[in-house]
N, C-alpha and C positions, 0 to 999 in steps of 0.2 A: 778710548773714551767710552767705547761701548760696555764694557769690561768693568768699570765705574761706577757706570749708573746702575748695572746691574746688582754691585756689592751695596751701595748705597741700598737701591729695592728691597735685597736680602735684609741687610740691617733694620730698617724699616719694619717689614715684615716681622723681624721677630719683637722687636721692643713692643709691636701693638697686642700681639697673640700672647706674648708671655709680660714683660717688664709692666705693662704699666697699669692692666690689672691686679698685680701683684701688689705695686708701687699705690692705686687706689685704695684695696683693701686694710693695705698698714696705716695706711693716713687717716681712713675713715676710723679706724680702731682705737688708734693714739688720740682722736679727740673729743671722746666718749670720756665723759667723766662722774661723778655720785654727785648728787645733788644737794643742797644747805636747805634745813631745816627753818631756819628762819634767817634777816639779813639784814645787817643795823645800818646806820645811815651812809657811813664811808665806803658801802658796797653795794649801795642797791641797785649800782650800772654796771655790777663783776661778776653776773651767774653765773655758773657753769656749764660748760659746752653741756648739749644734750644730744650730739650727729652719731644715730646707732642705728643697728640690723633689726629689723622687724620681720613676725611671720606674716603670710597673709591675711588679709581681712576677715576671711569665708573661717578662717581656721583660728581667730584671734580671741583669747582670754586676758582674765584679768591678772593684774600682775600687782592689787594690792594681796599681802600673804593671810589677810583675813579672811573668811568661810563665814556666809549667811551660818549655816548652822554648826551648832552648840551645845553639848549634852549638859554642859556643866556651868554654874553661877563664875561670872566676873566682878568682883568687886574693883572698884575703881578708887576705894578708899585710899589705897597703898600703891596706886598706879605711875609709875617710872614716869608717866606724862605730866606736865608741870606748866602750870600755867604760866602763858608767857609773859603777862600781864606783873606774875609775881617775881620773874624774874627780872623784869624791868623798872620793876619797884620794891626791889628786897632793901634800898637802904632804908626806905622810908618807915615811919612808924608804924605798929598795927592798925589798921579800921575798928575801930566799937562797931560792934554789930546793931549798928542804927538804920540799916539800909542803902548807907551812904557805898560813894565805890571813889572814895581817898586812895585807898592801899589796895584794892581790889586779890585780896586774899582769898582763898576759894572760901566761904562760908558753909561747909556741908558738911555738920560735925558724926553723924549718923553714917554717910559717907553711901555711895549710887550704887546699887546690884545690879548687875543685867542678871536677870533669872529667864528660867524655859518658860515660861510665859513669852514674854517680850520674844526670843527665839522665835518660837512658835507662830506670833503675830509678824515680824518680820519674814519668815519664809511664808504665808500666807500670801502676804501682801505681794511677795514677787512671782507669786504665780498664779498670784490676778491680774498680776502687770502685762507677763509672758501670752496670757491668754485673751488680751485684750490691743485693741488700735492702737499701736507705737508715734508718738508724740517723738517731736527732736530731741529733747533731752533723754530718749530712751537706750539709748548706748553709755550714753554718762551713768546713769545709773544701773544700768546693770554691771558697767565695768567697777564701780565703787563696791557694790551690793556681791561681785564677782561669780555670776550667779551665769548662765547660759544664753549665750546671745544667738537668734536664728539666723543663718545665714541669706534670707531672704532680707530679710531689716538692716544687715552690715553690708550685702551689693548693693541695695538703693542708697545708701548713704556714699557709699563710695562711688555712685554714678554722678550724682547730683552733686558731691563736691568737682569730680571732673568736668562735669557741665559747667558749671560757676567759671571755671577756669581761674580763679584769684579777683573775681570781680563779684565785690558785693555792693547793695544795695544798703543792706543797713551792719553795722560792725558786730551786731550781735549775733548776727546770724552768725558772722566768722567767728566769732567766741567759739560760740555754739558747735561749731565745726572741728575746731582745734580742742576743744574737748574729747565732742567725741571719737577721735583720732586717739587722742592721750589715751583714753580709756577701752579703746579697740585695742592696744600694744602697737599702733603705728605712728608716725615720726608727721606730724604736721611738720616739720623743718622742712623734709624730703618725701612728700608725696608727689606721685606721679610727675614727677619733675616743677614743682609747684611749692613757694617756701611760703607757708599761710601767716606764721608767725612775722614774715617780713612786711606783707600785706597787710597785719594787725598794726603791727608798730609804725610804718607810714601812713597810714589810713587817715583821709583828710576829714576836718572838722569834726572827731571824734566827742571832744565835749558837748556839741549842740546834742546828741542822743540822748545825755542825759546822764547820774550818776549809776544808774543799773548797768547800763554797758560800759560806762569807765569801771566801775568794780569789777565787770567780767573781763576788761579785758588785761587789770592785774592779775584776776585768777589763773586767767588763760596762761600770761606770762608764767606765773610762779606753779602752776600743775607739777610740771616737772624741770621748771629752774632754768627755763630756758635764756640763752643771751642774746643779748640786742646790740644791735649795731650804735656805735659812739654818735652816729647823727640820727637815732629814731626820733621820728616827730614826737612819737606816742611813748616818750621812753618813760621808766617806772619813777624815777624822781616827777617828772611834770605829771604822771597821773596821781601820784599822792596829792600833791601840792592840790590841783585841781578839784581834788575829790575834798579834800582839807578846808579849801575856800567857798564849798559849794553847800558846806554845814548849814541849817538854820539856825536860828537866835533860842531856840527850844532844846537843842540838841541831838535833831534829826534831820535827816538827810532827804532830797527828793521830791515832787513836786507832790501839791495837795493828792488827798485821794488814795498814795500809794507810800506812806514816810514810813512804817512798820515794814514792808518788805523790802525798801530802798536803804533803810537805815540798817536793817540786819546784814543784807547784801553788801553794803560798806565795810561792814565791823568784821565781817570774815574776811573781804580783801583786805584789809587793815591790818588781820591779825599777823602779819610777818614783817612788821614795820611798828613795833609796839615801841621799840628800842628809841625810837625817838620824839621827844617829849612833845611835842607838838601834836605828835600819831596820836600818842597816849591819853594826853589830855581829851583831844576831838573823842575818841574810844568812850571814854568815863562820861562825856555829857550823852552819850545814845545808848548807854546802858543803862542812864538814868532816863531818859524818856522813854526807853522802850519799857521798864520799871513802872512809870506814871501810864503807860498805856495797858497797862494789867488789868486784868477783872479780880473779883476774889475770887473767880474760879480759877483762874489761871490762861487763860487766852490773852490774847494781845488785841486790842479791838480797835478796827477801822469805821471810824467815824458811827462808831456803837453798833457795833458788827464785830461778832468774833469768825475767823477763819480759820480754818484748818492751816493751811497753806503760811500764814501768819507765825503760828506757832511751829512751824515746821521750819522756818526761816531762821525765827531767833533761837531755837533749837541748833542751828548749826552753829550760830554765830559764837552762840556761847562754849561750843563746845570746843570752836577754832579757838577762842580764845583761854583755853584752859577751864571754863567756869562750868563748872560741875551744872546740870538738870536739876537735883535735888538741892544747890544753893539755896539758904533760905530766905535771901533777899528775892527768890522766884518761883518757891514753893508756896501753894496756897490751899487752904482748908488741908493739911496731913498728905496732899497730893504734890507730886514733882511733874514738871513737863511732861514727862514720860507718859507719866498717868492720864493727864488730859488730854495729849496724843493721840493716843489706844481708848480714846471716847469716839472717833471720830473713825472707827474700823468699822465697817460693816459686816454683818453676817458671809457676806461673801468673798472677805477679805480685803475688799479694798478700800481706800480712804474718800471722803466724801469733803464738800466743800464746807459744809454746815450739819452739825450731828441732826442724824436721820433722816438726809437725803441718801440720794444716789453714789455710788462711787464713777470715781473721775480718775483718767488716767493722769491729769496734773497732778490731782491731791495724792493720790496713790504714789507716785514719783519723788516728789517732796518728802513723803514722811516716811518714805524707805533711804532715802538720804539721811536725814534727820534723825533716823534710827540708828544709820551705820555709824555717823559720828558722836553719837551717844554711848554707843555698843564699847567703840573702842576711846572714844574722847579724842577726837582728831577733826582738824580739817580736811571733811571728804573729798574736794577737790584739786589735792596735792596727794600724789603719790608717795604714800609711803616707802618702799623701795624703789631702786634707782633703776629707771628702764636701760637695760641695755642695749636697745639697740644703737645701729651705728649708721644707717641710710634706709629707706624704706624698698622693698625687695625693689617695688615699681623702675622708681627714678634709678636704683644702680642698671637694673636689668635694662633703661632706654638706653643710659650711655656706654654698656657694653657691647650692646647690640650696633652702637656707631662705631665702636673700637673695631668688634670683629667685620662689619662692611669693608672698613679702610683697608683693616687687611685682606680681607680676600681680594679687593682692588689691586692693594700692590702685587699680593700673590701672582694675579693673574695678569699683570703688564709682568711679570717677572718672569713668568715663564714663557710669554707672549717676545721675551724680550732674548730669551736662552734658544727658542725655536730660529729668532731670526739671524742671532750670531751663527748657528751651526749651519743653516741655509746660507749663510753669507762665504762662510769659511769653507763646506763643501764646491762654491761656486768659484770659487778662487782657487780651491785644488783643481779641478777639474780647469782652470784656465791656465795654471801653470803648466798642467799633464798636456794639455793641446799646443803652447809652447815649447816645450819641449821636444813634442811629436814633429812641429814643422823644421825646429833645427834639426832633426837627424836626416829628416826627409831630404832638406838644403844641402848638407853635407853628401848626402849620397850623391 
């Protein structure tokens, strides 16, 4: 019996020390997969796994393969990137260039340079950012912008999401979070034993915050194409639908006060779900209000207020959705977005709320955003290449470190268990040898 339990402990012992972190690392490997670019309506509950190996935080860059800096002109004329808008609407006829957005064909016959200027204003601006009070969204942005993030800025972020524990107070904040994770190179599925994306997707009464946080927290989803459980509350069908229903009669999104950056903020979660006609349609009326909300300078104005932040918004939006800065349904006075942008630079490099104020780490944040996805015509909050990692170092290293406990527990009944058989079986020799010793003795 003894003999037994002993083999069993052996066995034991070796499957935890060798088999089943083995057996961990192939499973976590096999379920890493590339991520879809965009995702039409009979798949919008079929992401792809995103469970990968990450480096640490303190040591963590950006994994989009673009570079702030640029010796050389990008033209965007002949750009492999294609609006999606045009591909979801290639049967349909051309647009007259009336302003209208029918066909919503890129309108930019001149066609968008990024020149060493804009370069120049771009690497400025991040190292006004670098040199100034880090705001939340400031790992999202530099992981976009791929620029140097201090390791003092990525351990507070990673303390405070540990504090949190998976408990937030408002959903944005978890956005917020699961961003900047994506854009650290670490695995919000698998931090510190902590799945935030699951936390996002059951997150109660997520609609009463508002359509800013339902946008963010499809962005969140779609960053890097993450999937969701078949019973999420918060799954990406019911937040379209939601975001879809919560449109105004005008063609903007979001409550008074705030429909220019709610409605851009919409139109870039949007832009991965253009494929269906409903998306599409809602898309073409907040292109058209955000169009009626133009100055002829070219700003976007809230309640006759132009913002920086404003135009830094519909700047992205447009750019997720394939629409060229220099579109001439948004170009104004010989000037493109771009240009109005780079009004709102200070001498000191950073962007300011209202031309010839201060600069502000929000405005500053926003329009190095707004820059990157102009730079390349992308939506900056989706990962252009596919992160590979496959668990975050954290969470594998807690459950390895319970793998090897158990075994050293067995180990040590095991050998606790080898000591007592040999103690037992010396005790037994030595009782037969005394037996024996009485029989001969008897005999004599």
């Amino acid at each position: 019996m003894i003999k037994r339990c002993l083999a069993c402990c052996l066995v034991f012992a070796l499957f935890f020390c060798f088999v089943t972190p083995v057996f961990a690392e192939t499973e976590s490997s096999e379920s890493s997969s590339s991520m879809a670019s965009s995702q039409p309506e009979s798949t919008i509950e079929s992401s792809s796994s995103s469970e990968q190996t990450s480096s640490s935080l303190e040591s963590s860059s950006s994994q989009l393969s673009s570079t702030v800096a640029s010796s050389s002109q990008q033209s965007f004329q002949n750009s492999t990137t294609t609006s999606i808008l045009d591909r979801s609407s290639s049967q349909k006829e051309p647009v007259s260039n009336s302003g209208g957005f029918d066909g919503f064909e890129n309108q930019d016959e001149a066609g968008f340079h990024w020149d060493d200027q804009m370069t120049a204003a771009l690497n400025r601006a991040s190292t006004w950012l670098g040199l100034n009070e880090k705001d939340e969204t400031y790992l999202i942005v530099t992981g976009v912008c791929g620029t140097t993030t201090d390791v003092a800025t990525a351990t507070k972020m990673k303390q405070k999401i540990v504090e949190r524990n998976g408990e937030y107070h408002q959903a944005f904040l978890l956005e917020q979070d699961i961003l900047s994770l994506v854009f650290s190179g670490l695995n919000p599925k698998d931090f510190q034993g902590l799945d935030l994306i699951q936390v996002l997707y059951q997150y109660p009464d997520l609609p009463t915050e508002g359509v800013y946080s339902m946008a963010f927290a499809l962005i969140a989803y779609d960053s890097n194409d993450y999937s969701l459980s078949r019973n999420a509350r918060n799954s990406r069908k019911r937040l379209v639908n939601w975001l879809l229903e919560s449109q105004n009669e005008d063609g903007s999104f979001g409550m008074p006060g705030s429909e220019i950056r709610d409605t851009a903020t919409v139109l870039t979660a949007l832009s991965n779900y253009v494929d269906q006609k409903e998306v599409s349609d809602a898309v073409r009326k907040g292109l058209v209000y955000l169009q009626d909300t133009q100055n002829k300078d070219g700003d976007f104005l809230q309640d006759g207020i132009a913002y920086s932040e404003n135009l830094s918004y519909v700047m992205i939006a447009l750019n997720s959705l394939g629409i060229s800065v220099n579109d001439s349904r948004f170009a104004q006075n010989h000037q493109n977005l771009m240009d109005r942008l780079l009004a709102y630079q200070g001498s000191d490099g950073g962007f300011s709320v209202q031309i010839g104020e201060e600069s502000t780490v929000r405005s500053t944040g926003q329009a190095i955003l707004a820059m990157v996805a102009t730079q390349h015509q992308i939506n900056p909050y989706i990962q252009q290449n596919n992160l590979n990692y496959q668990s975050s170092s954290e969470g594998q290293s807690d459950g390895m470190s319970i793998q090897w406990i158990i075994a050293v527990v067995i180990a040590v009944l095991m050998i606790v268990g080898i000591v007592v058989v040999i103690y037992n079986r010396k005790k037994k020799l030595r009782k037969l040898q005394q037996l024996e010793t009485e029989k001969e003795e008897t005999k004599k």
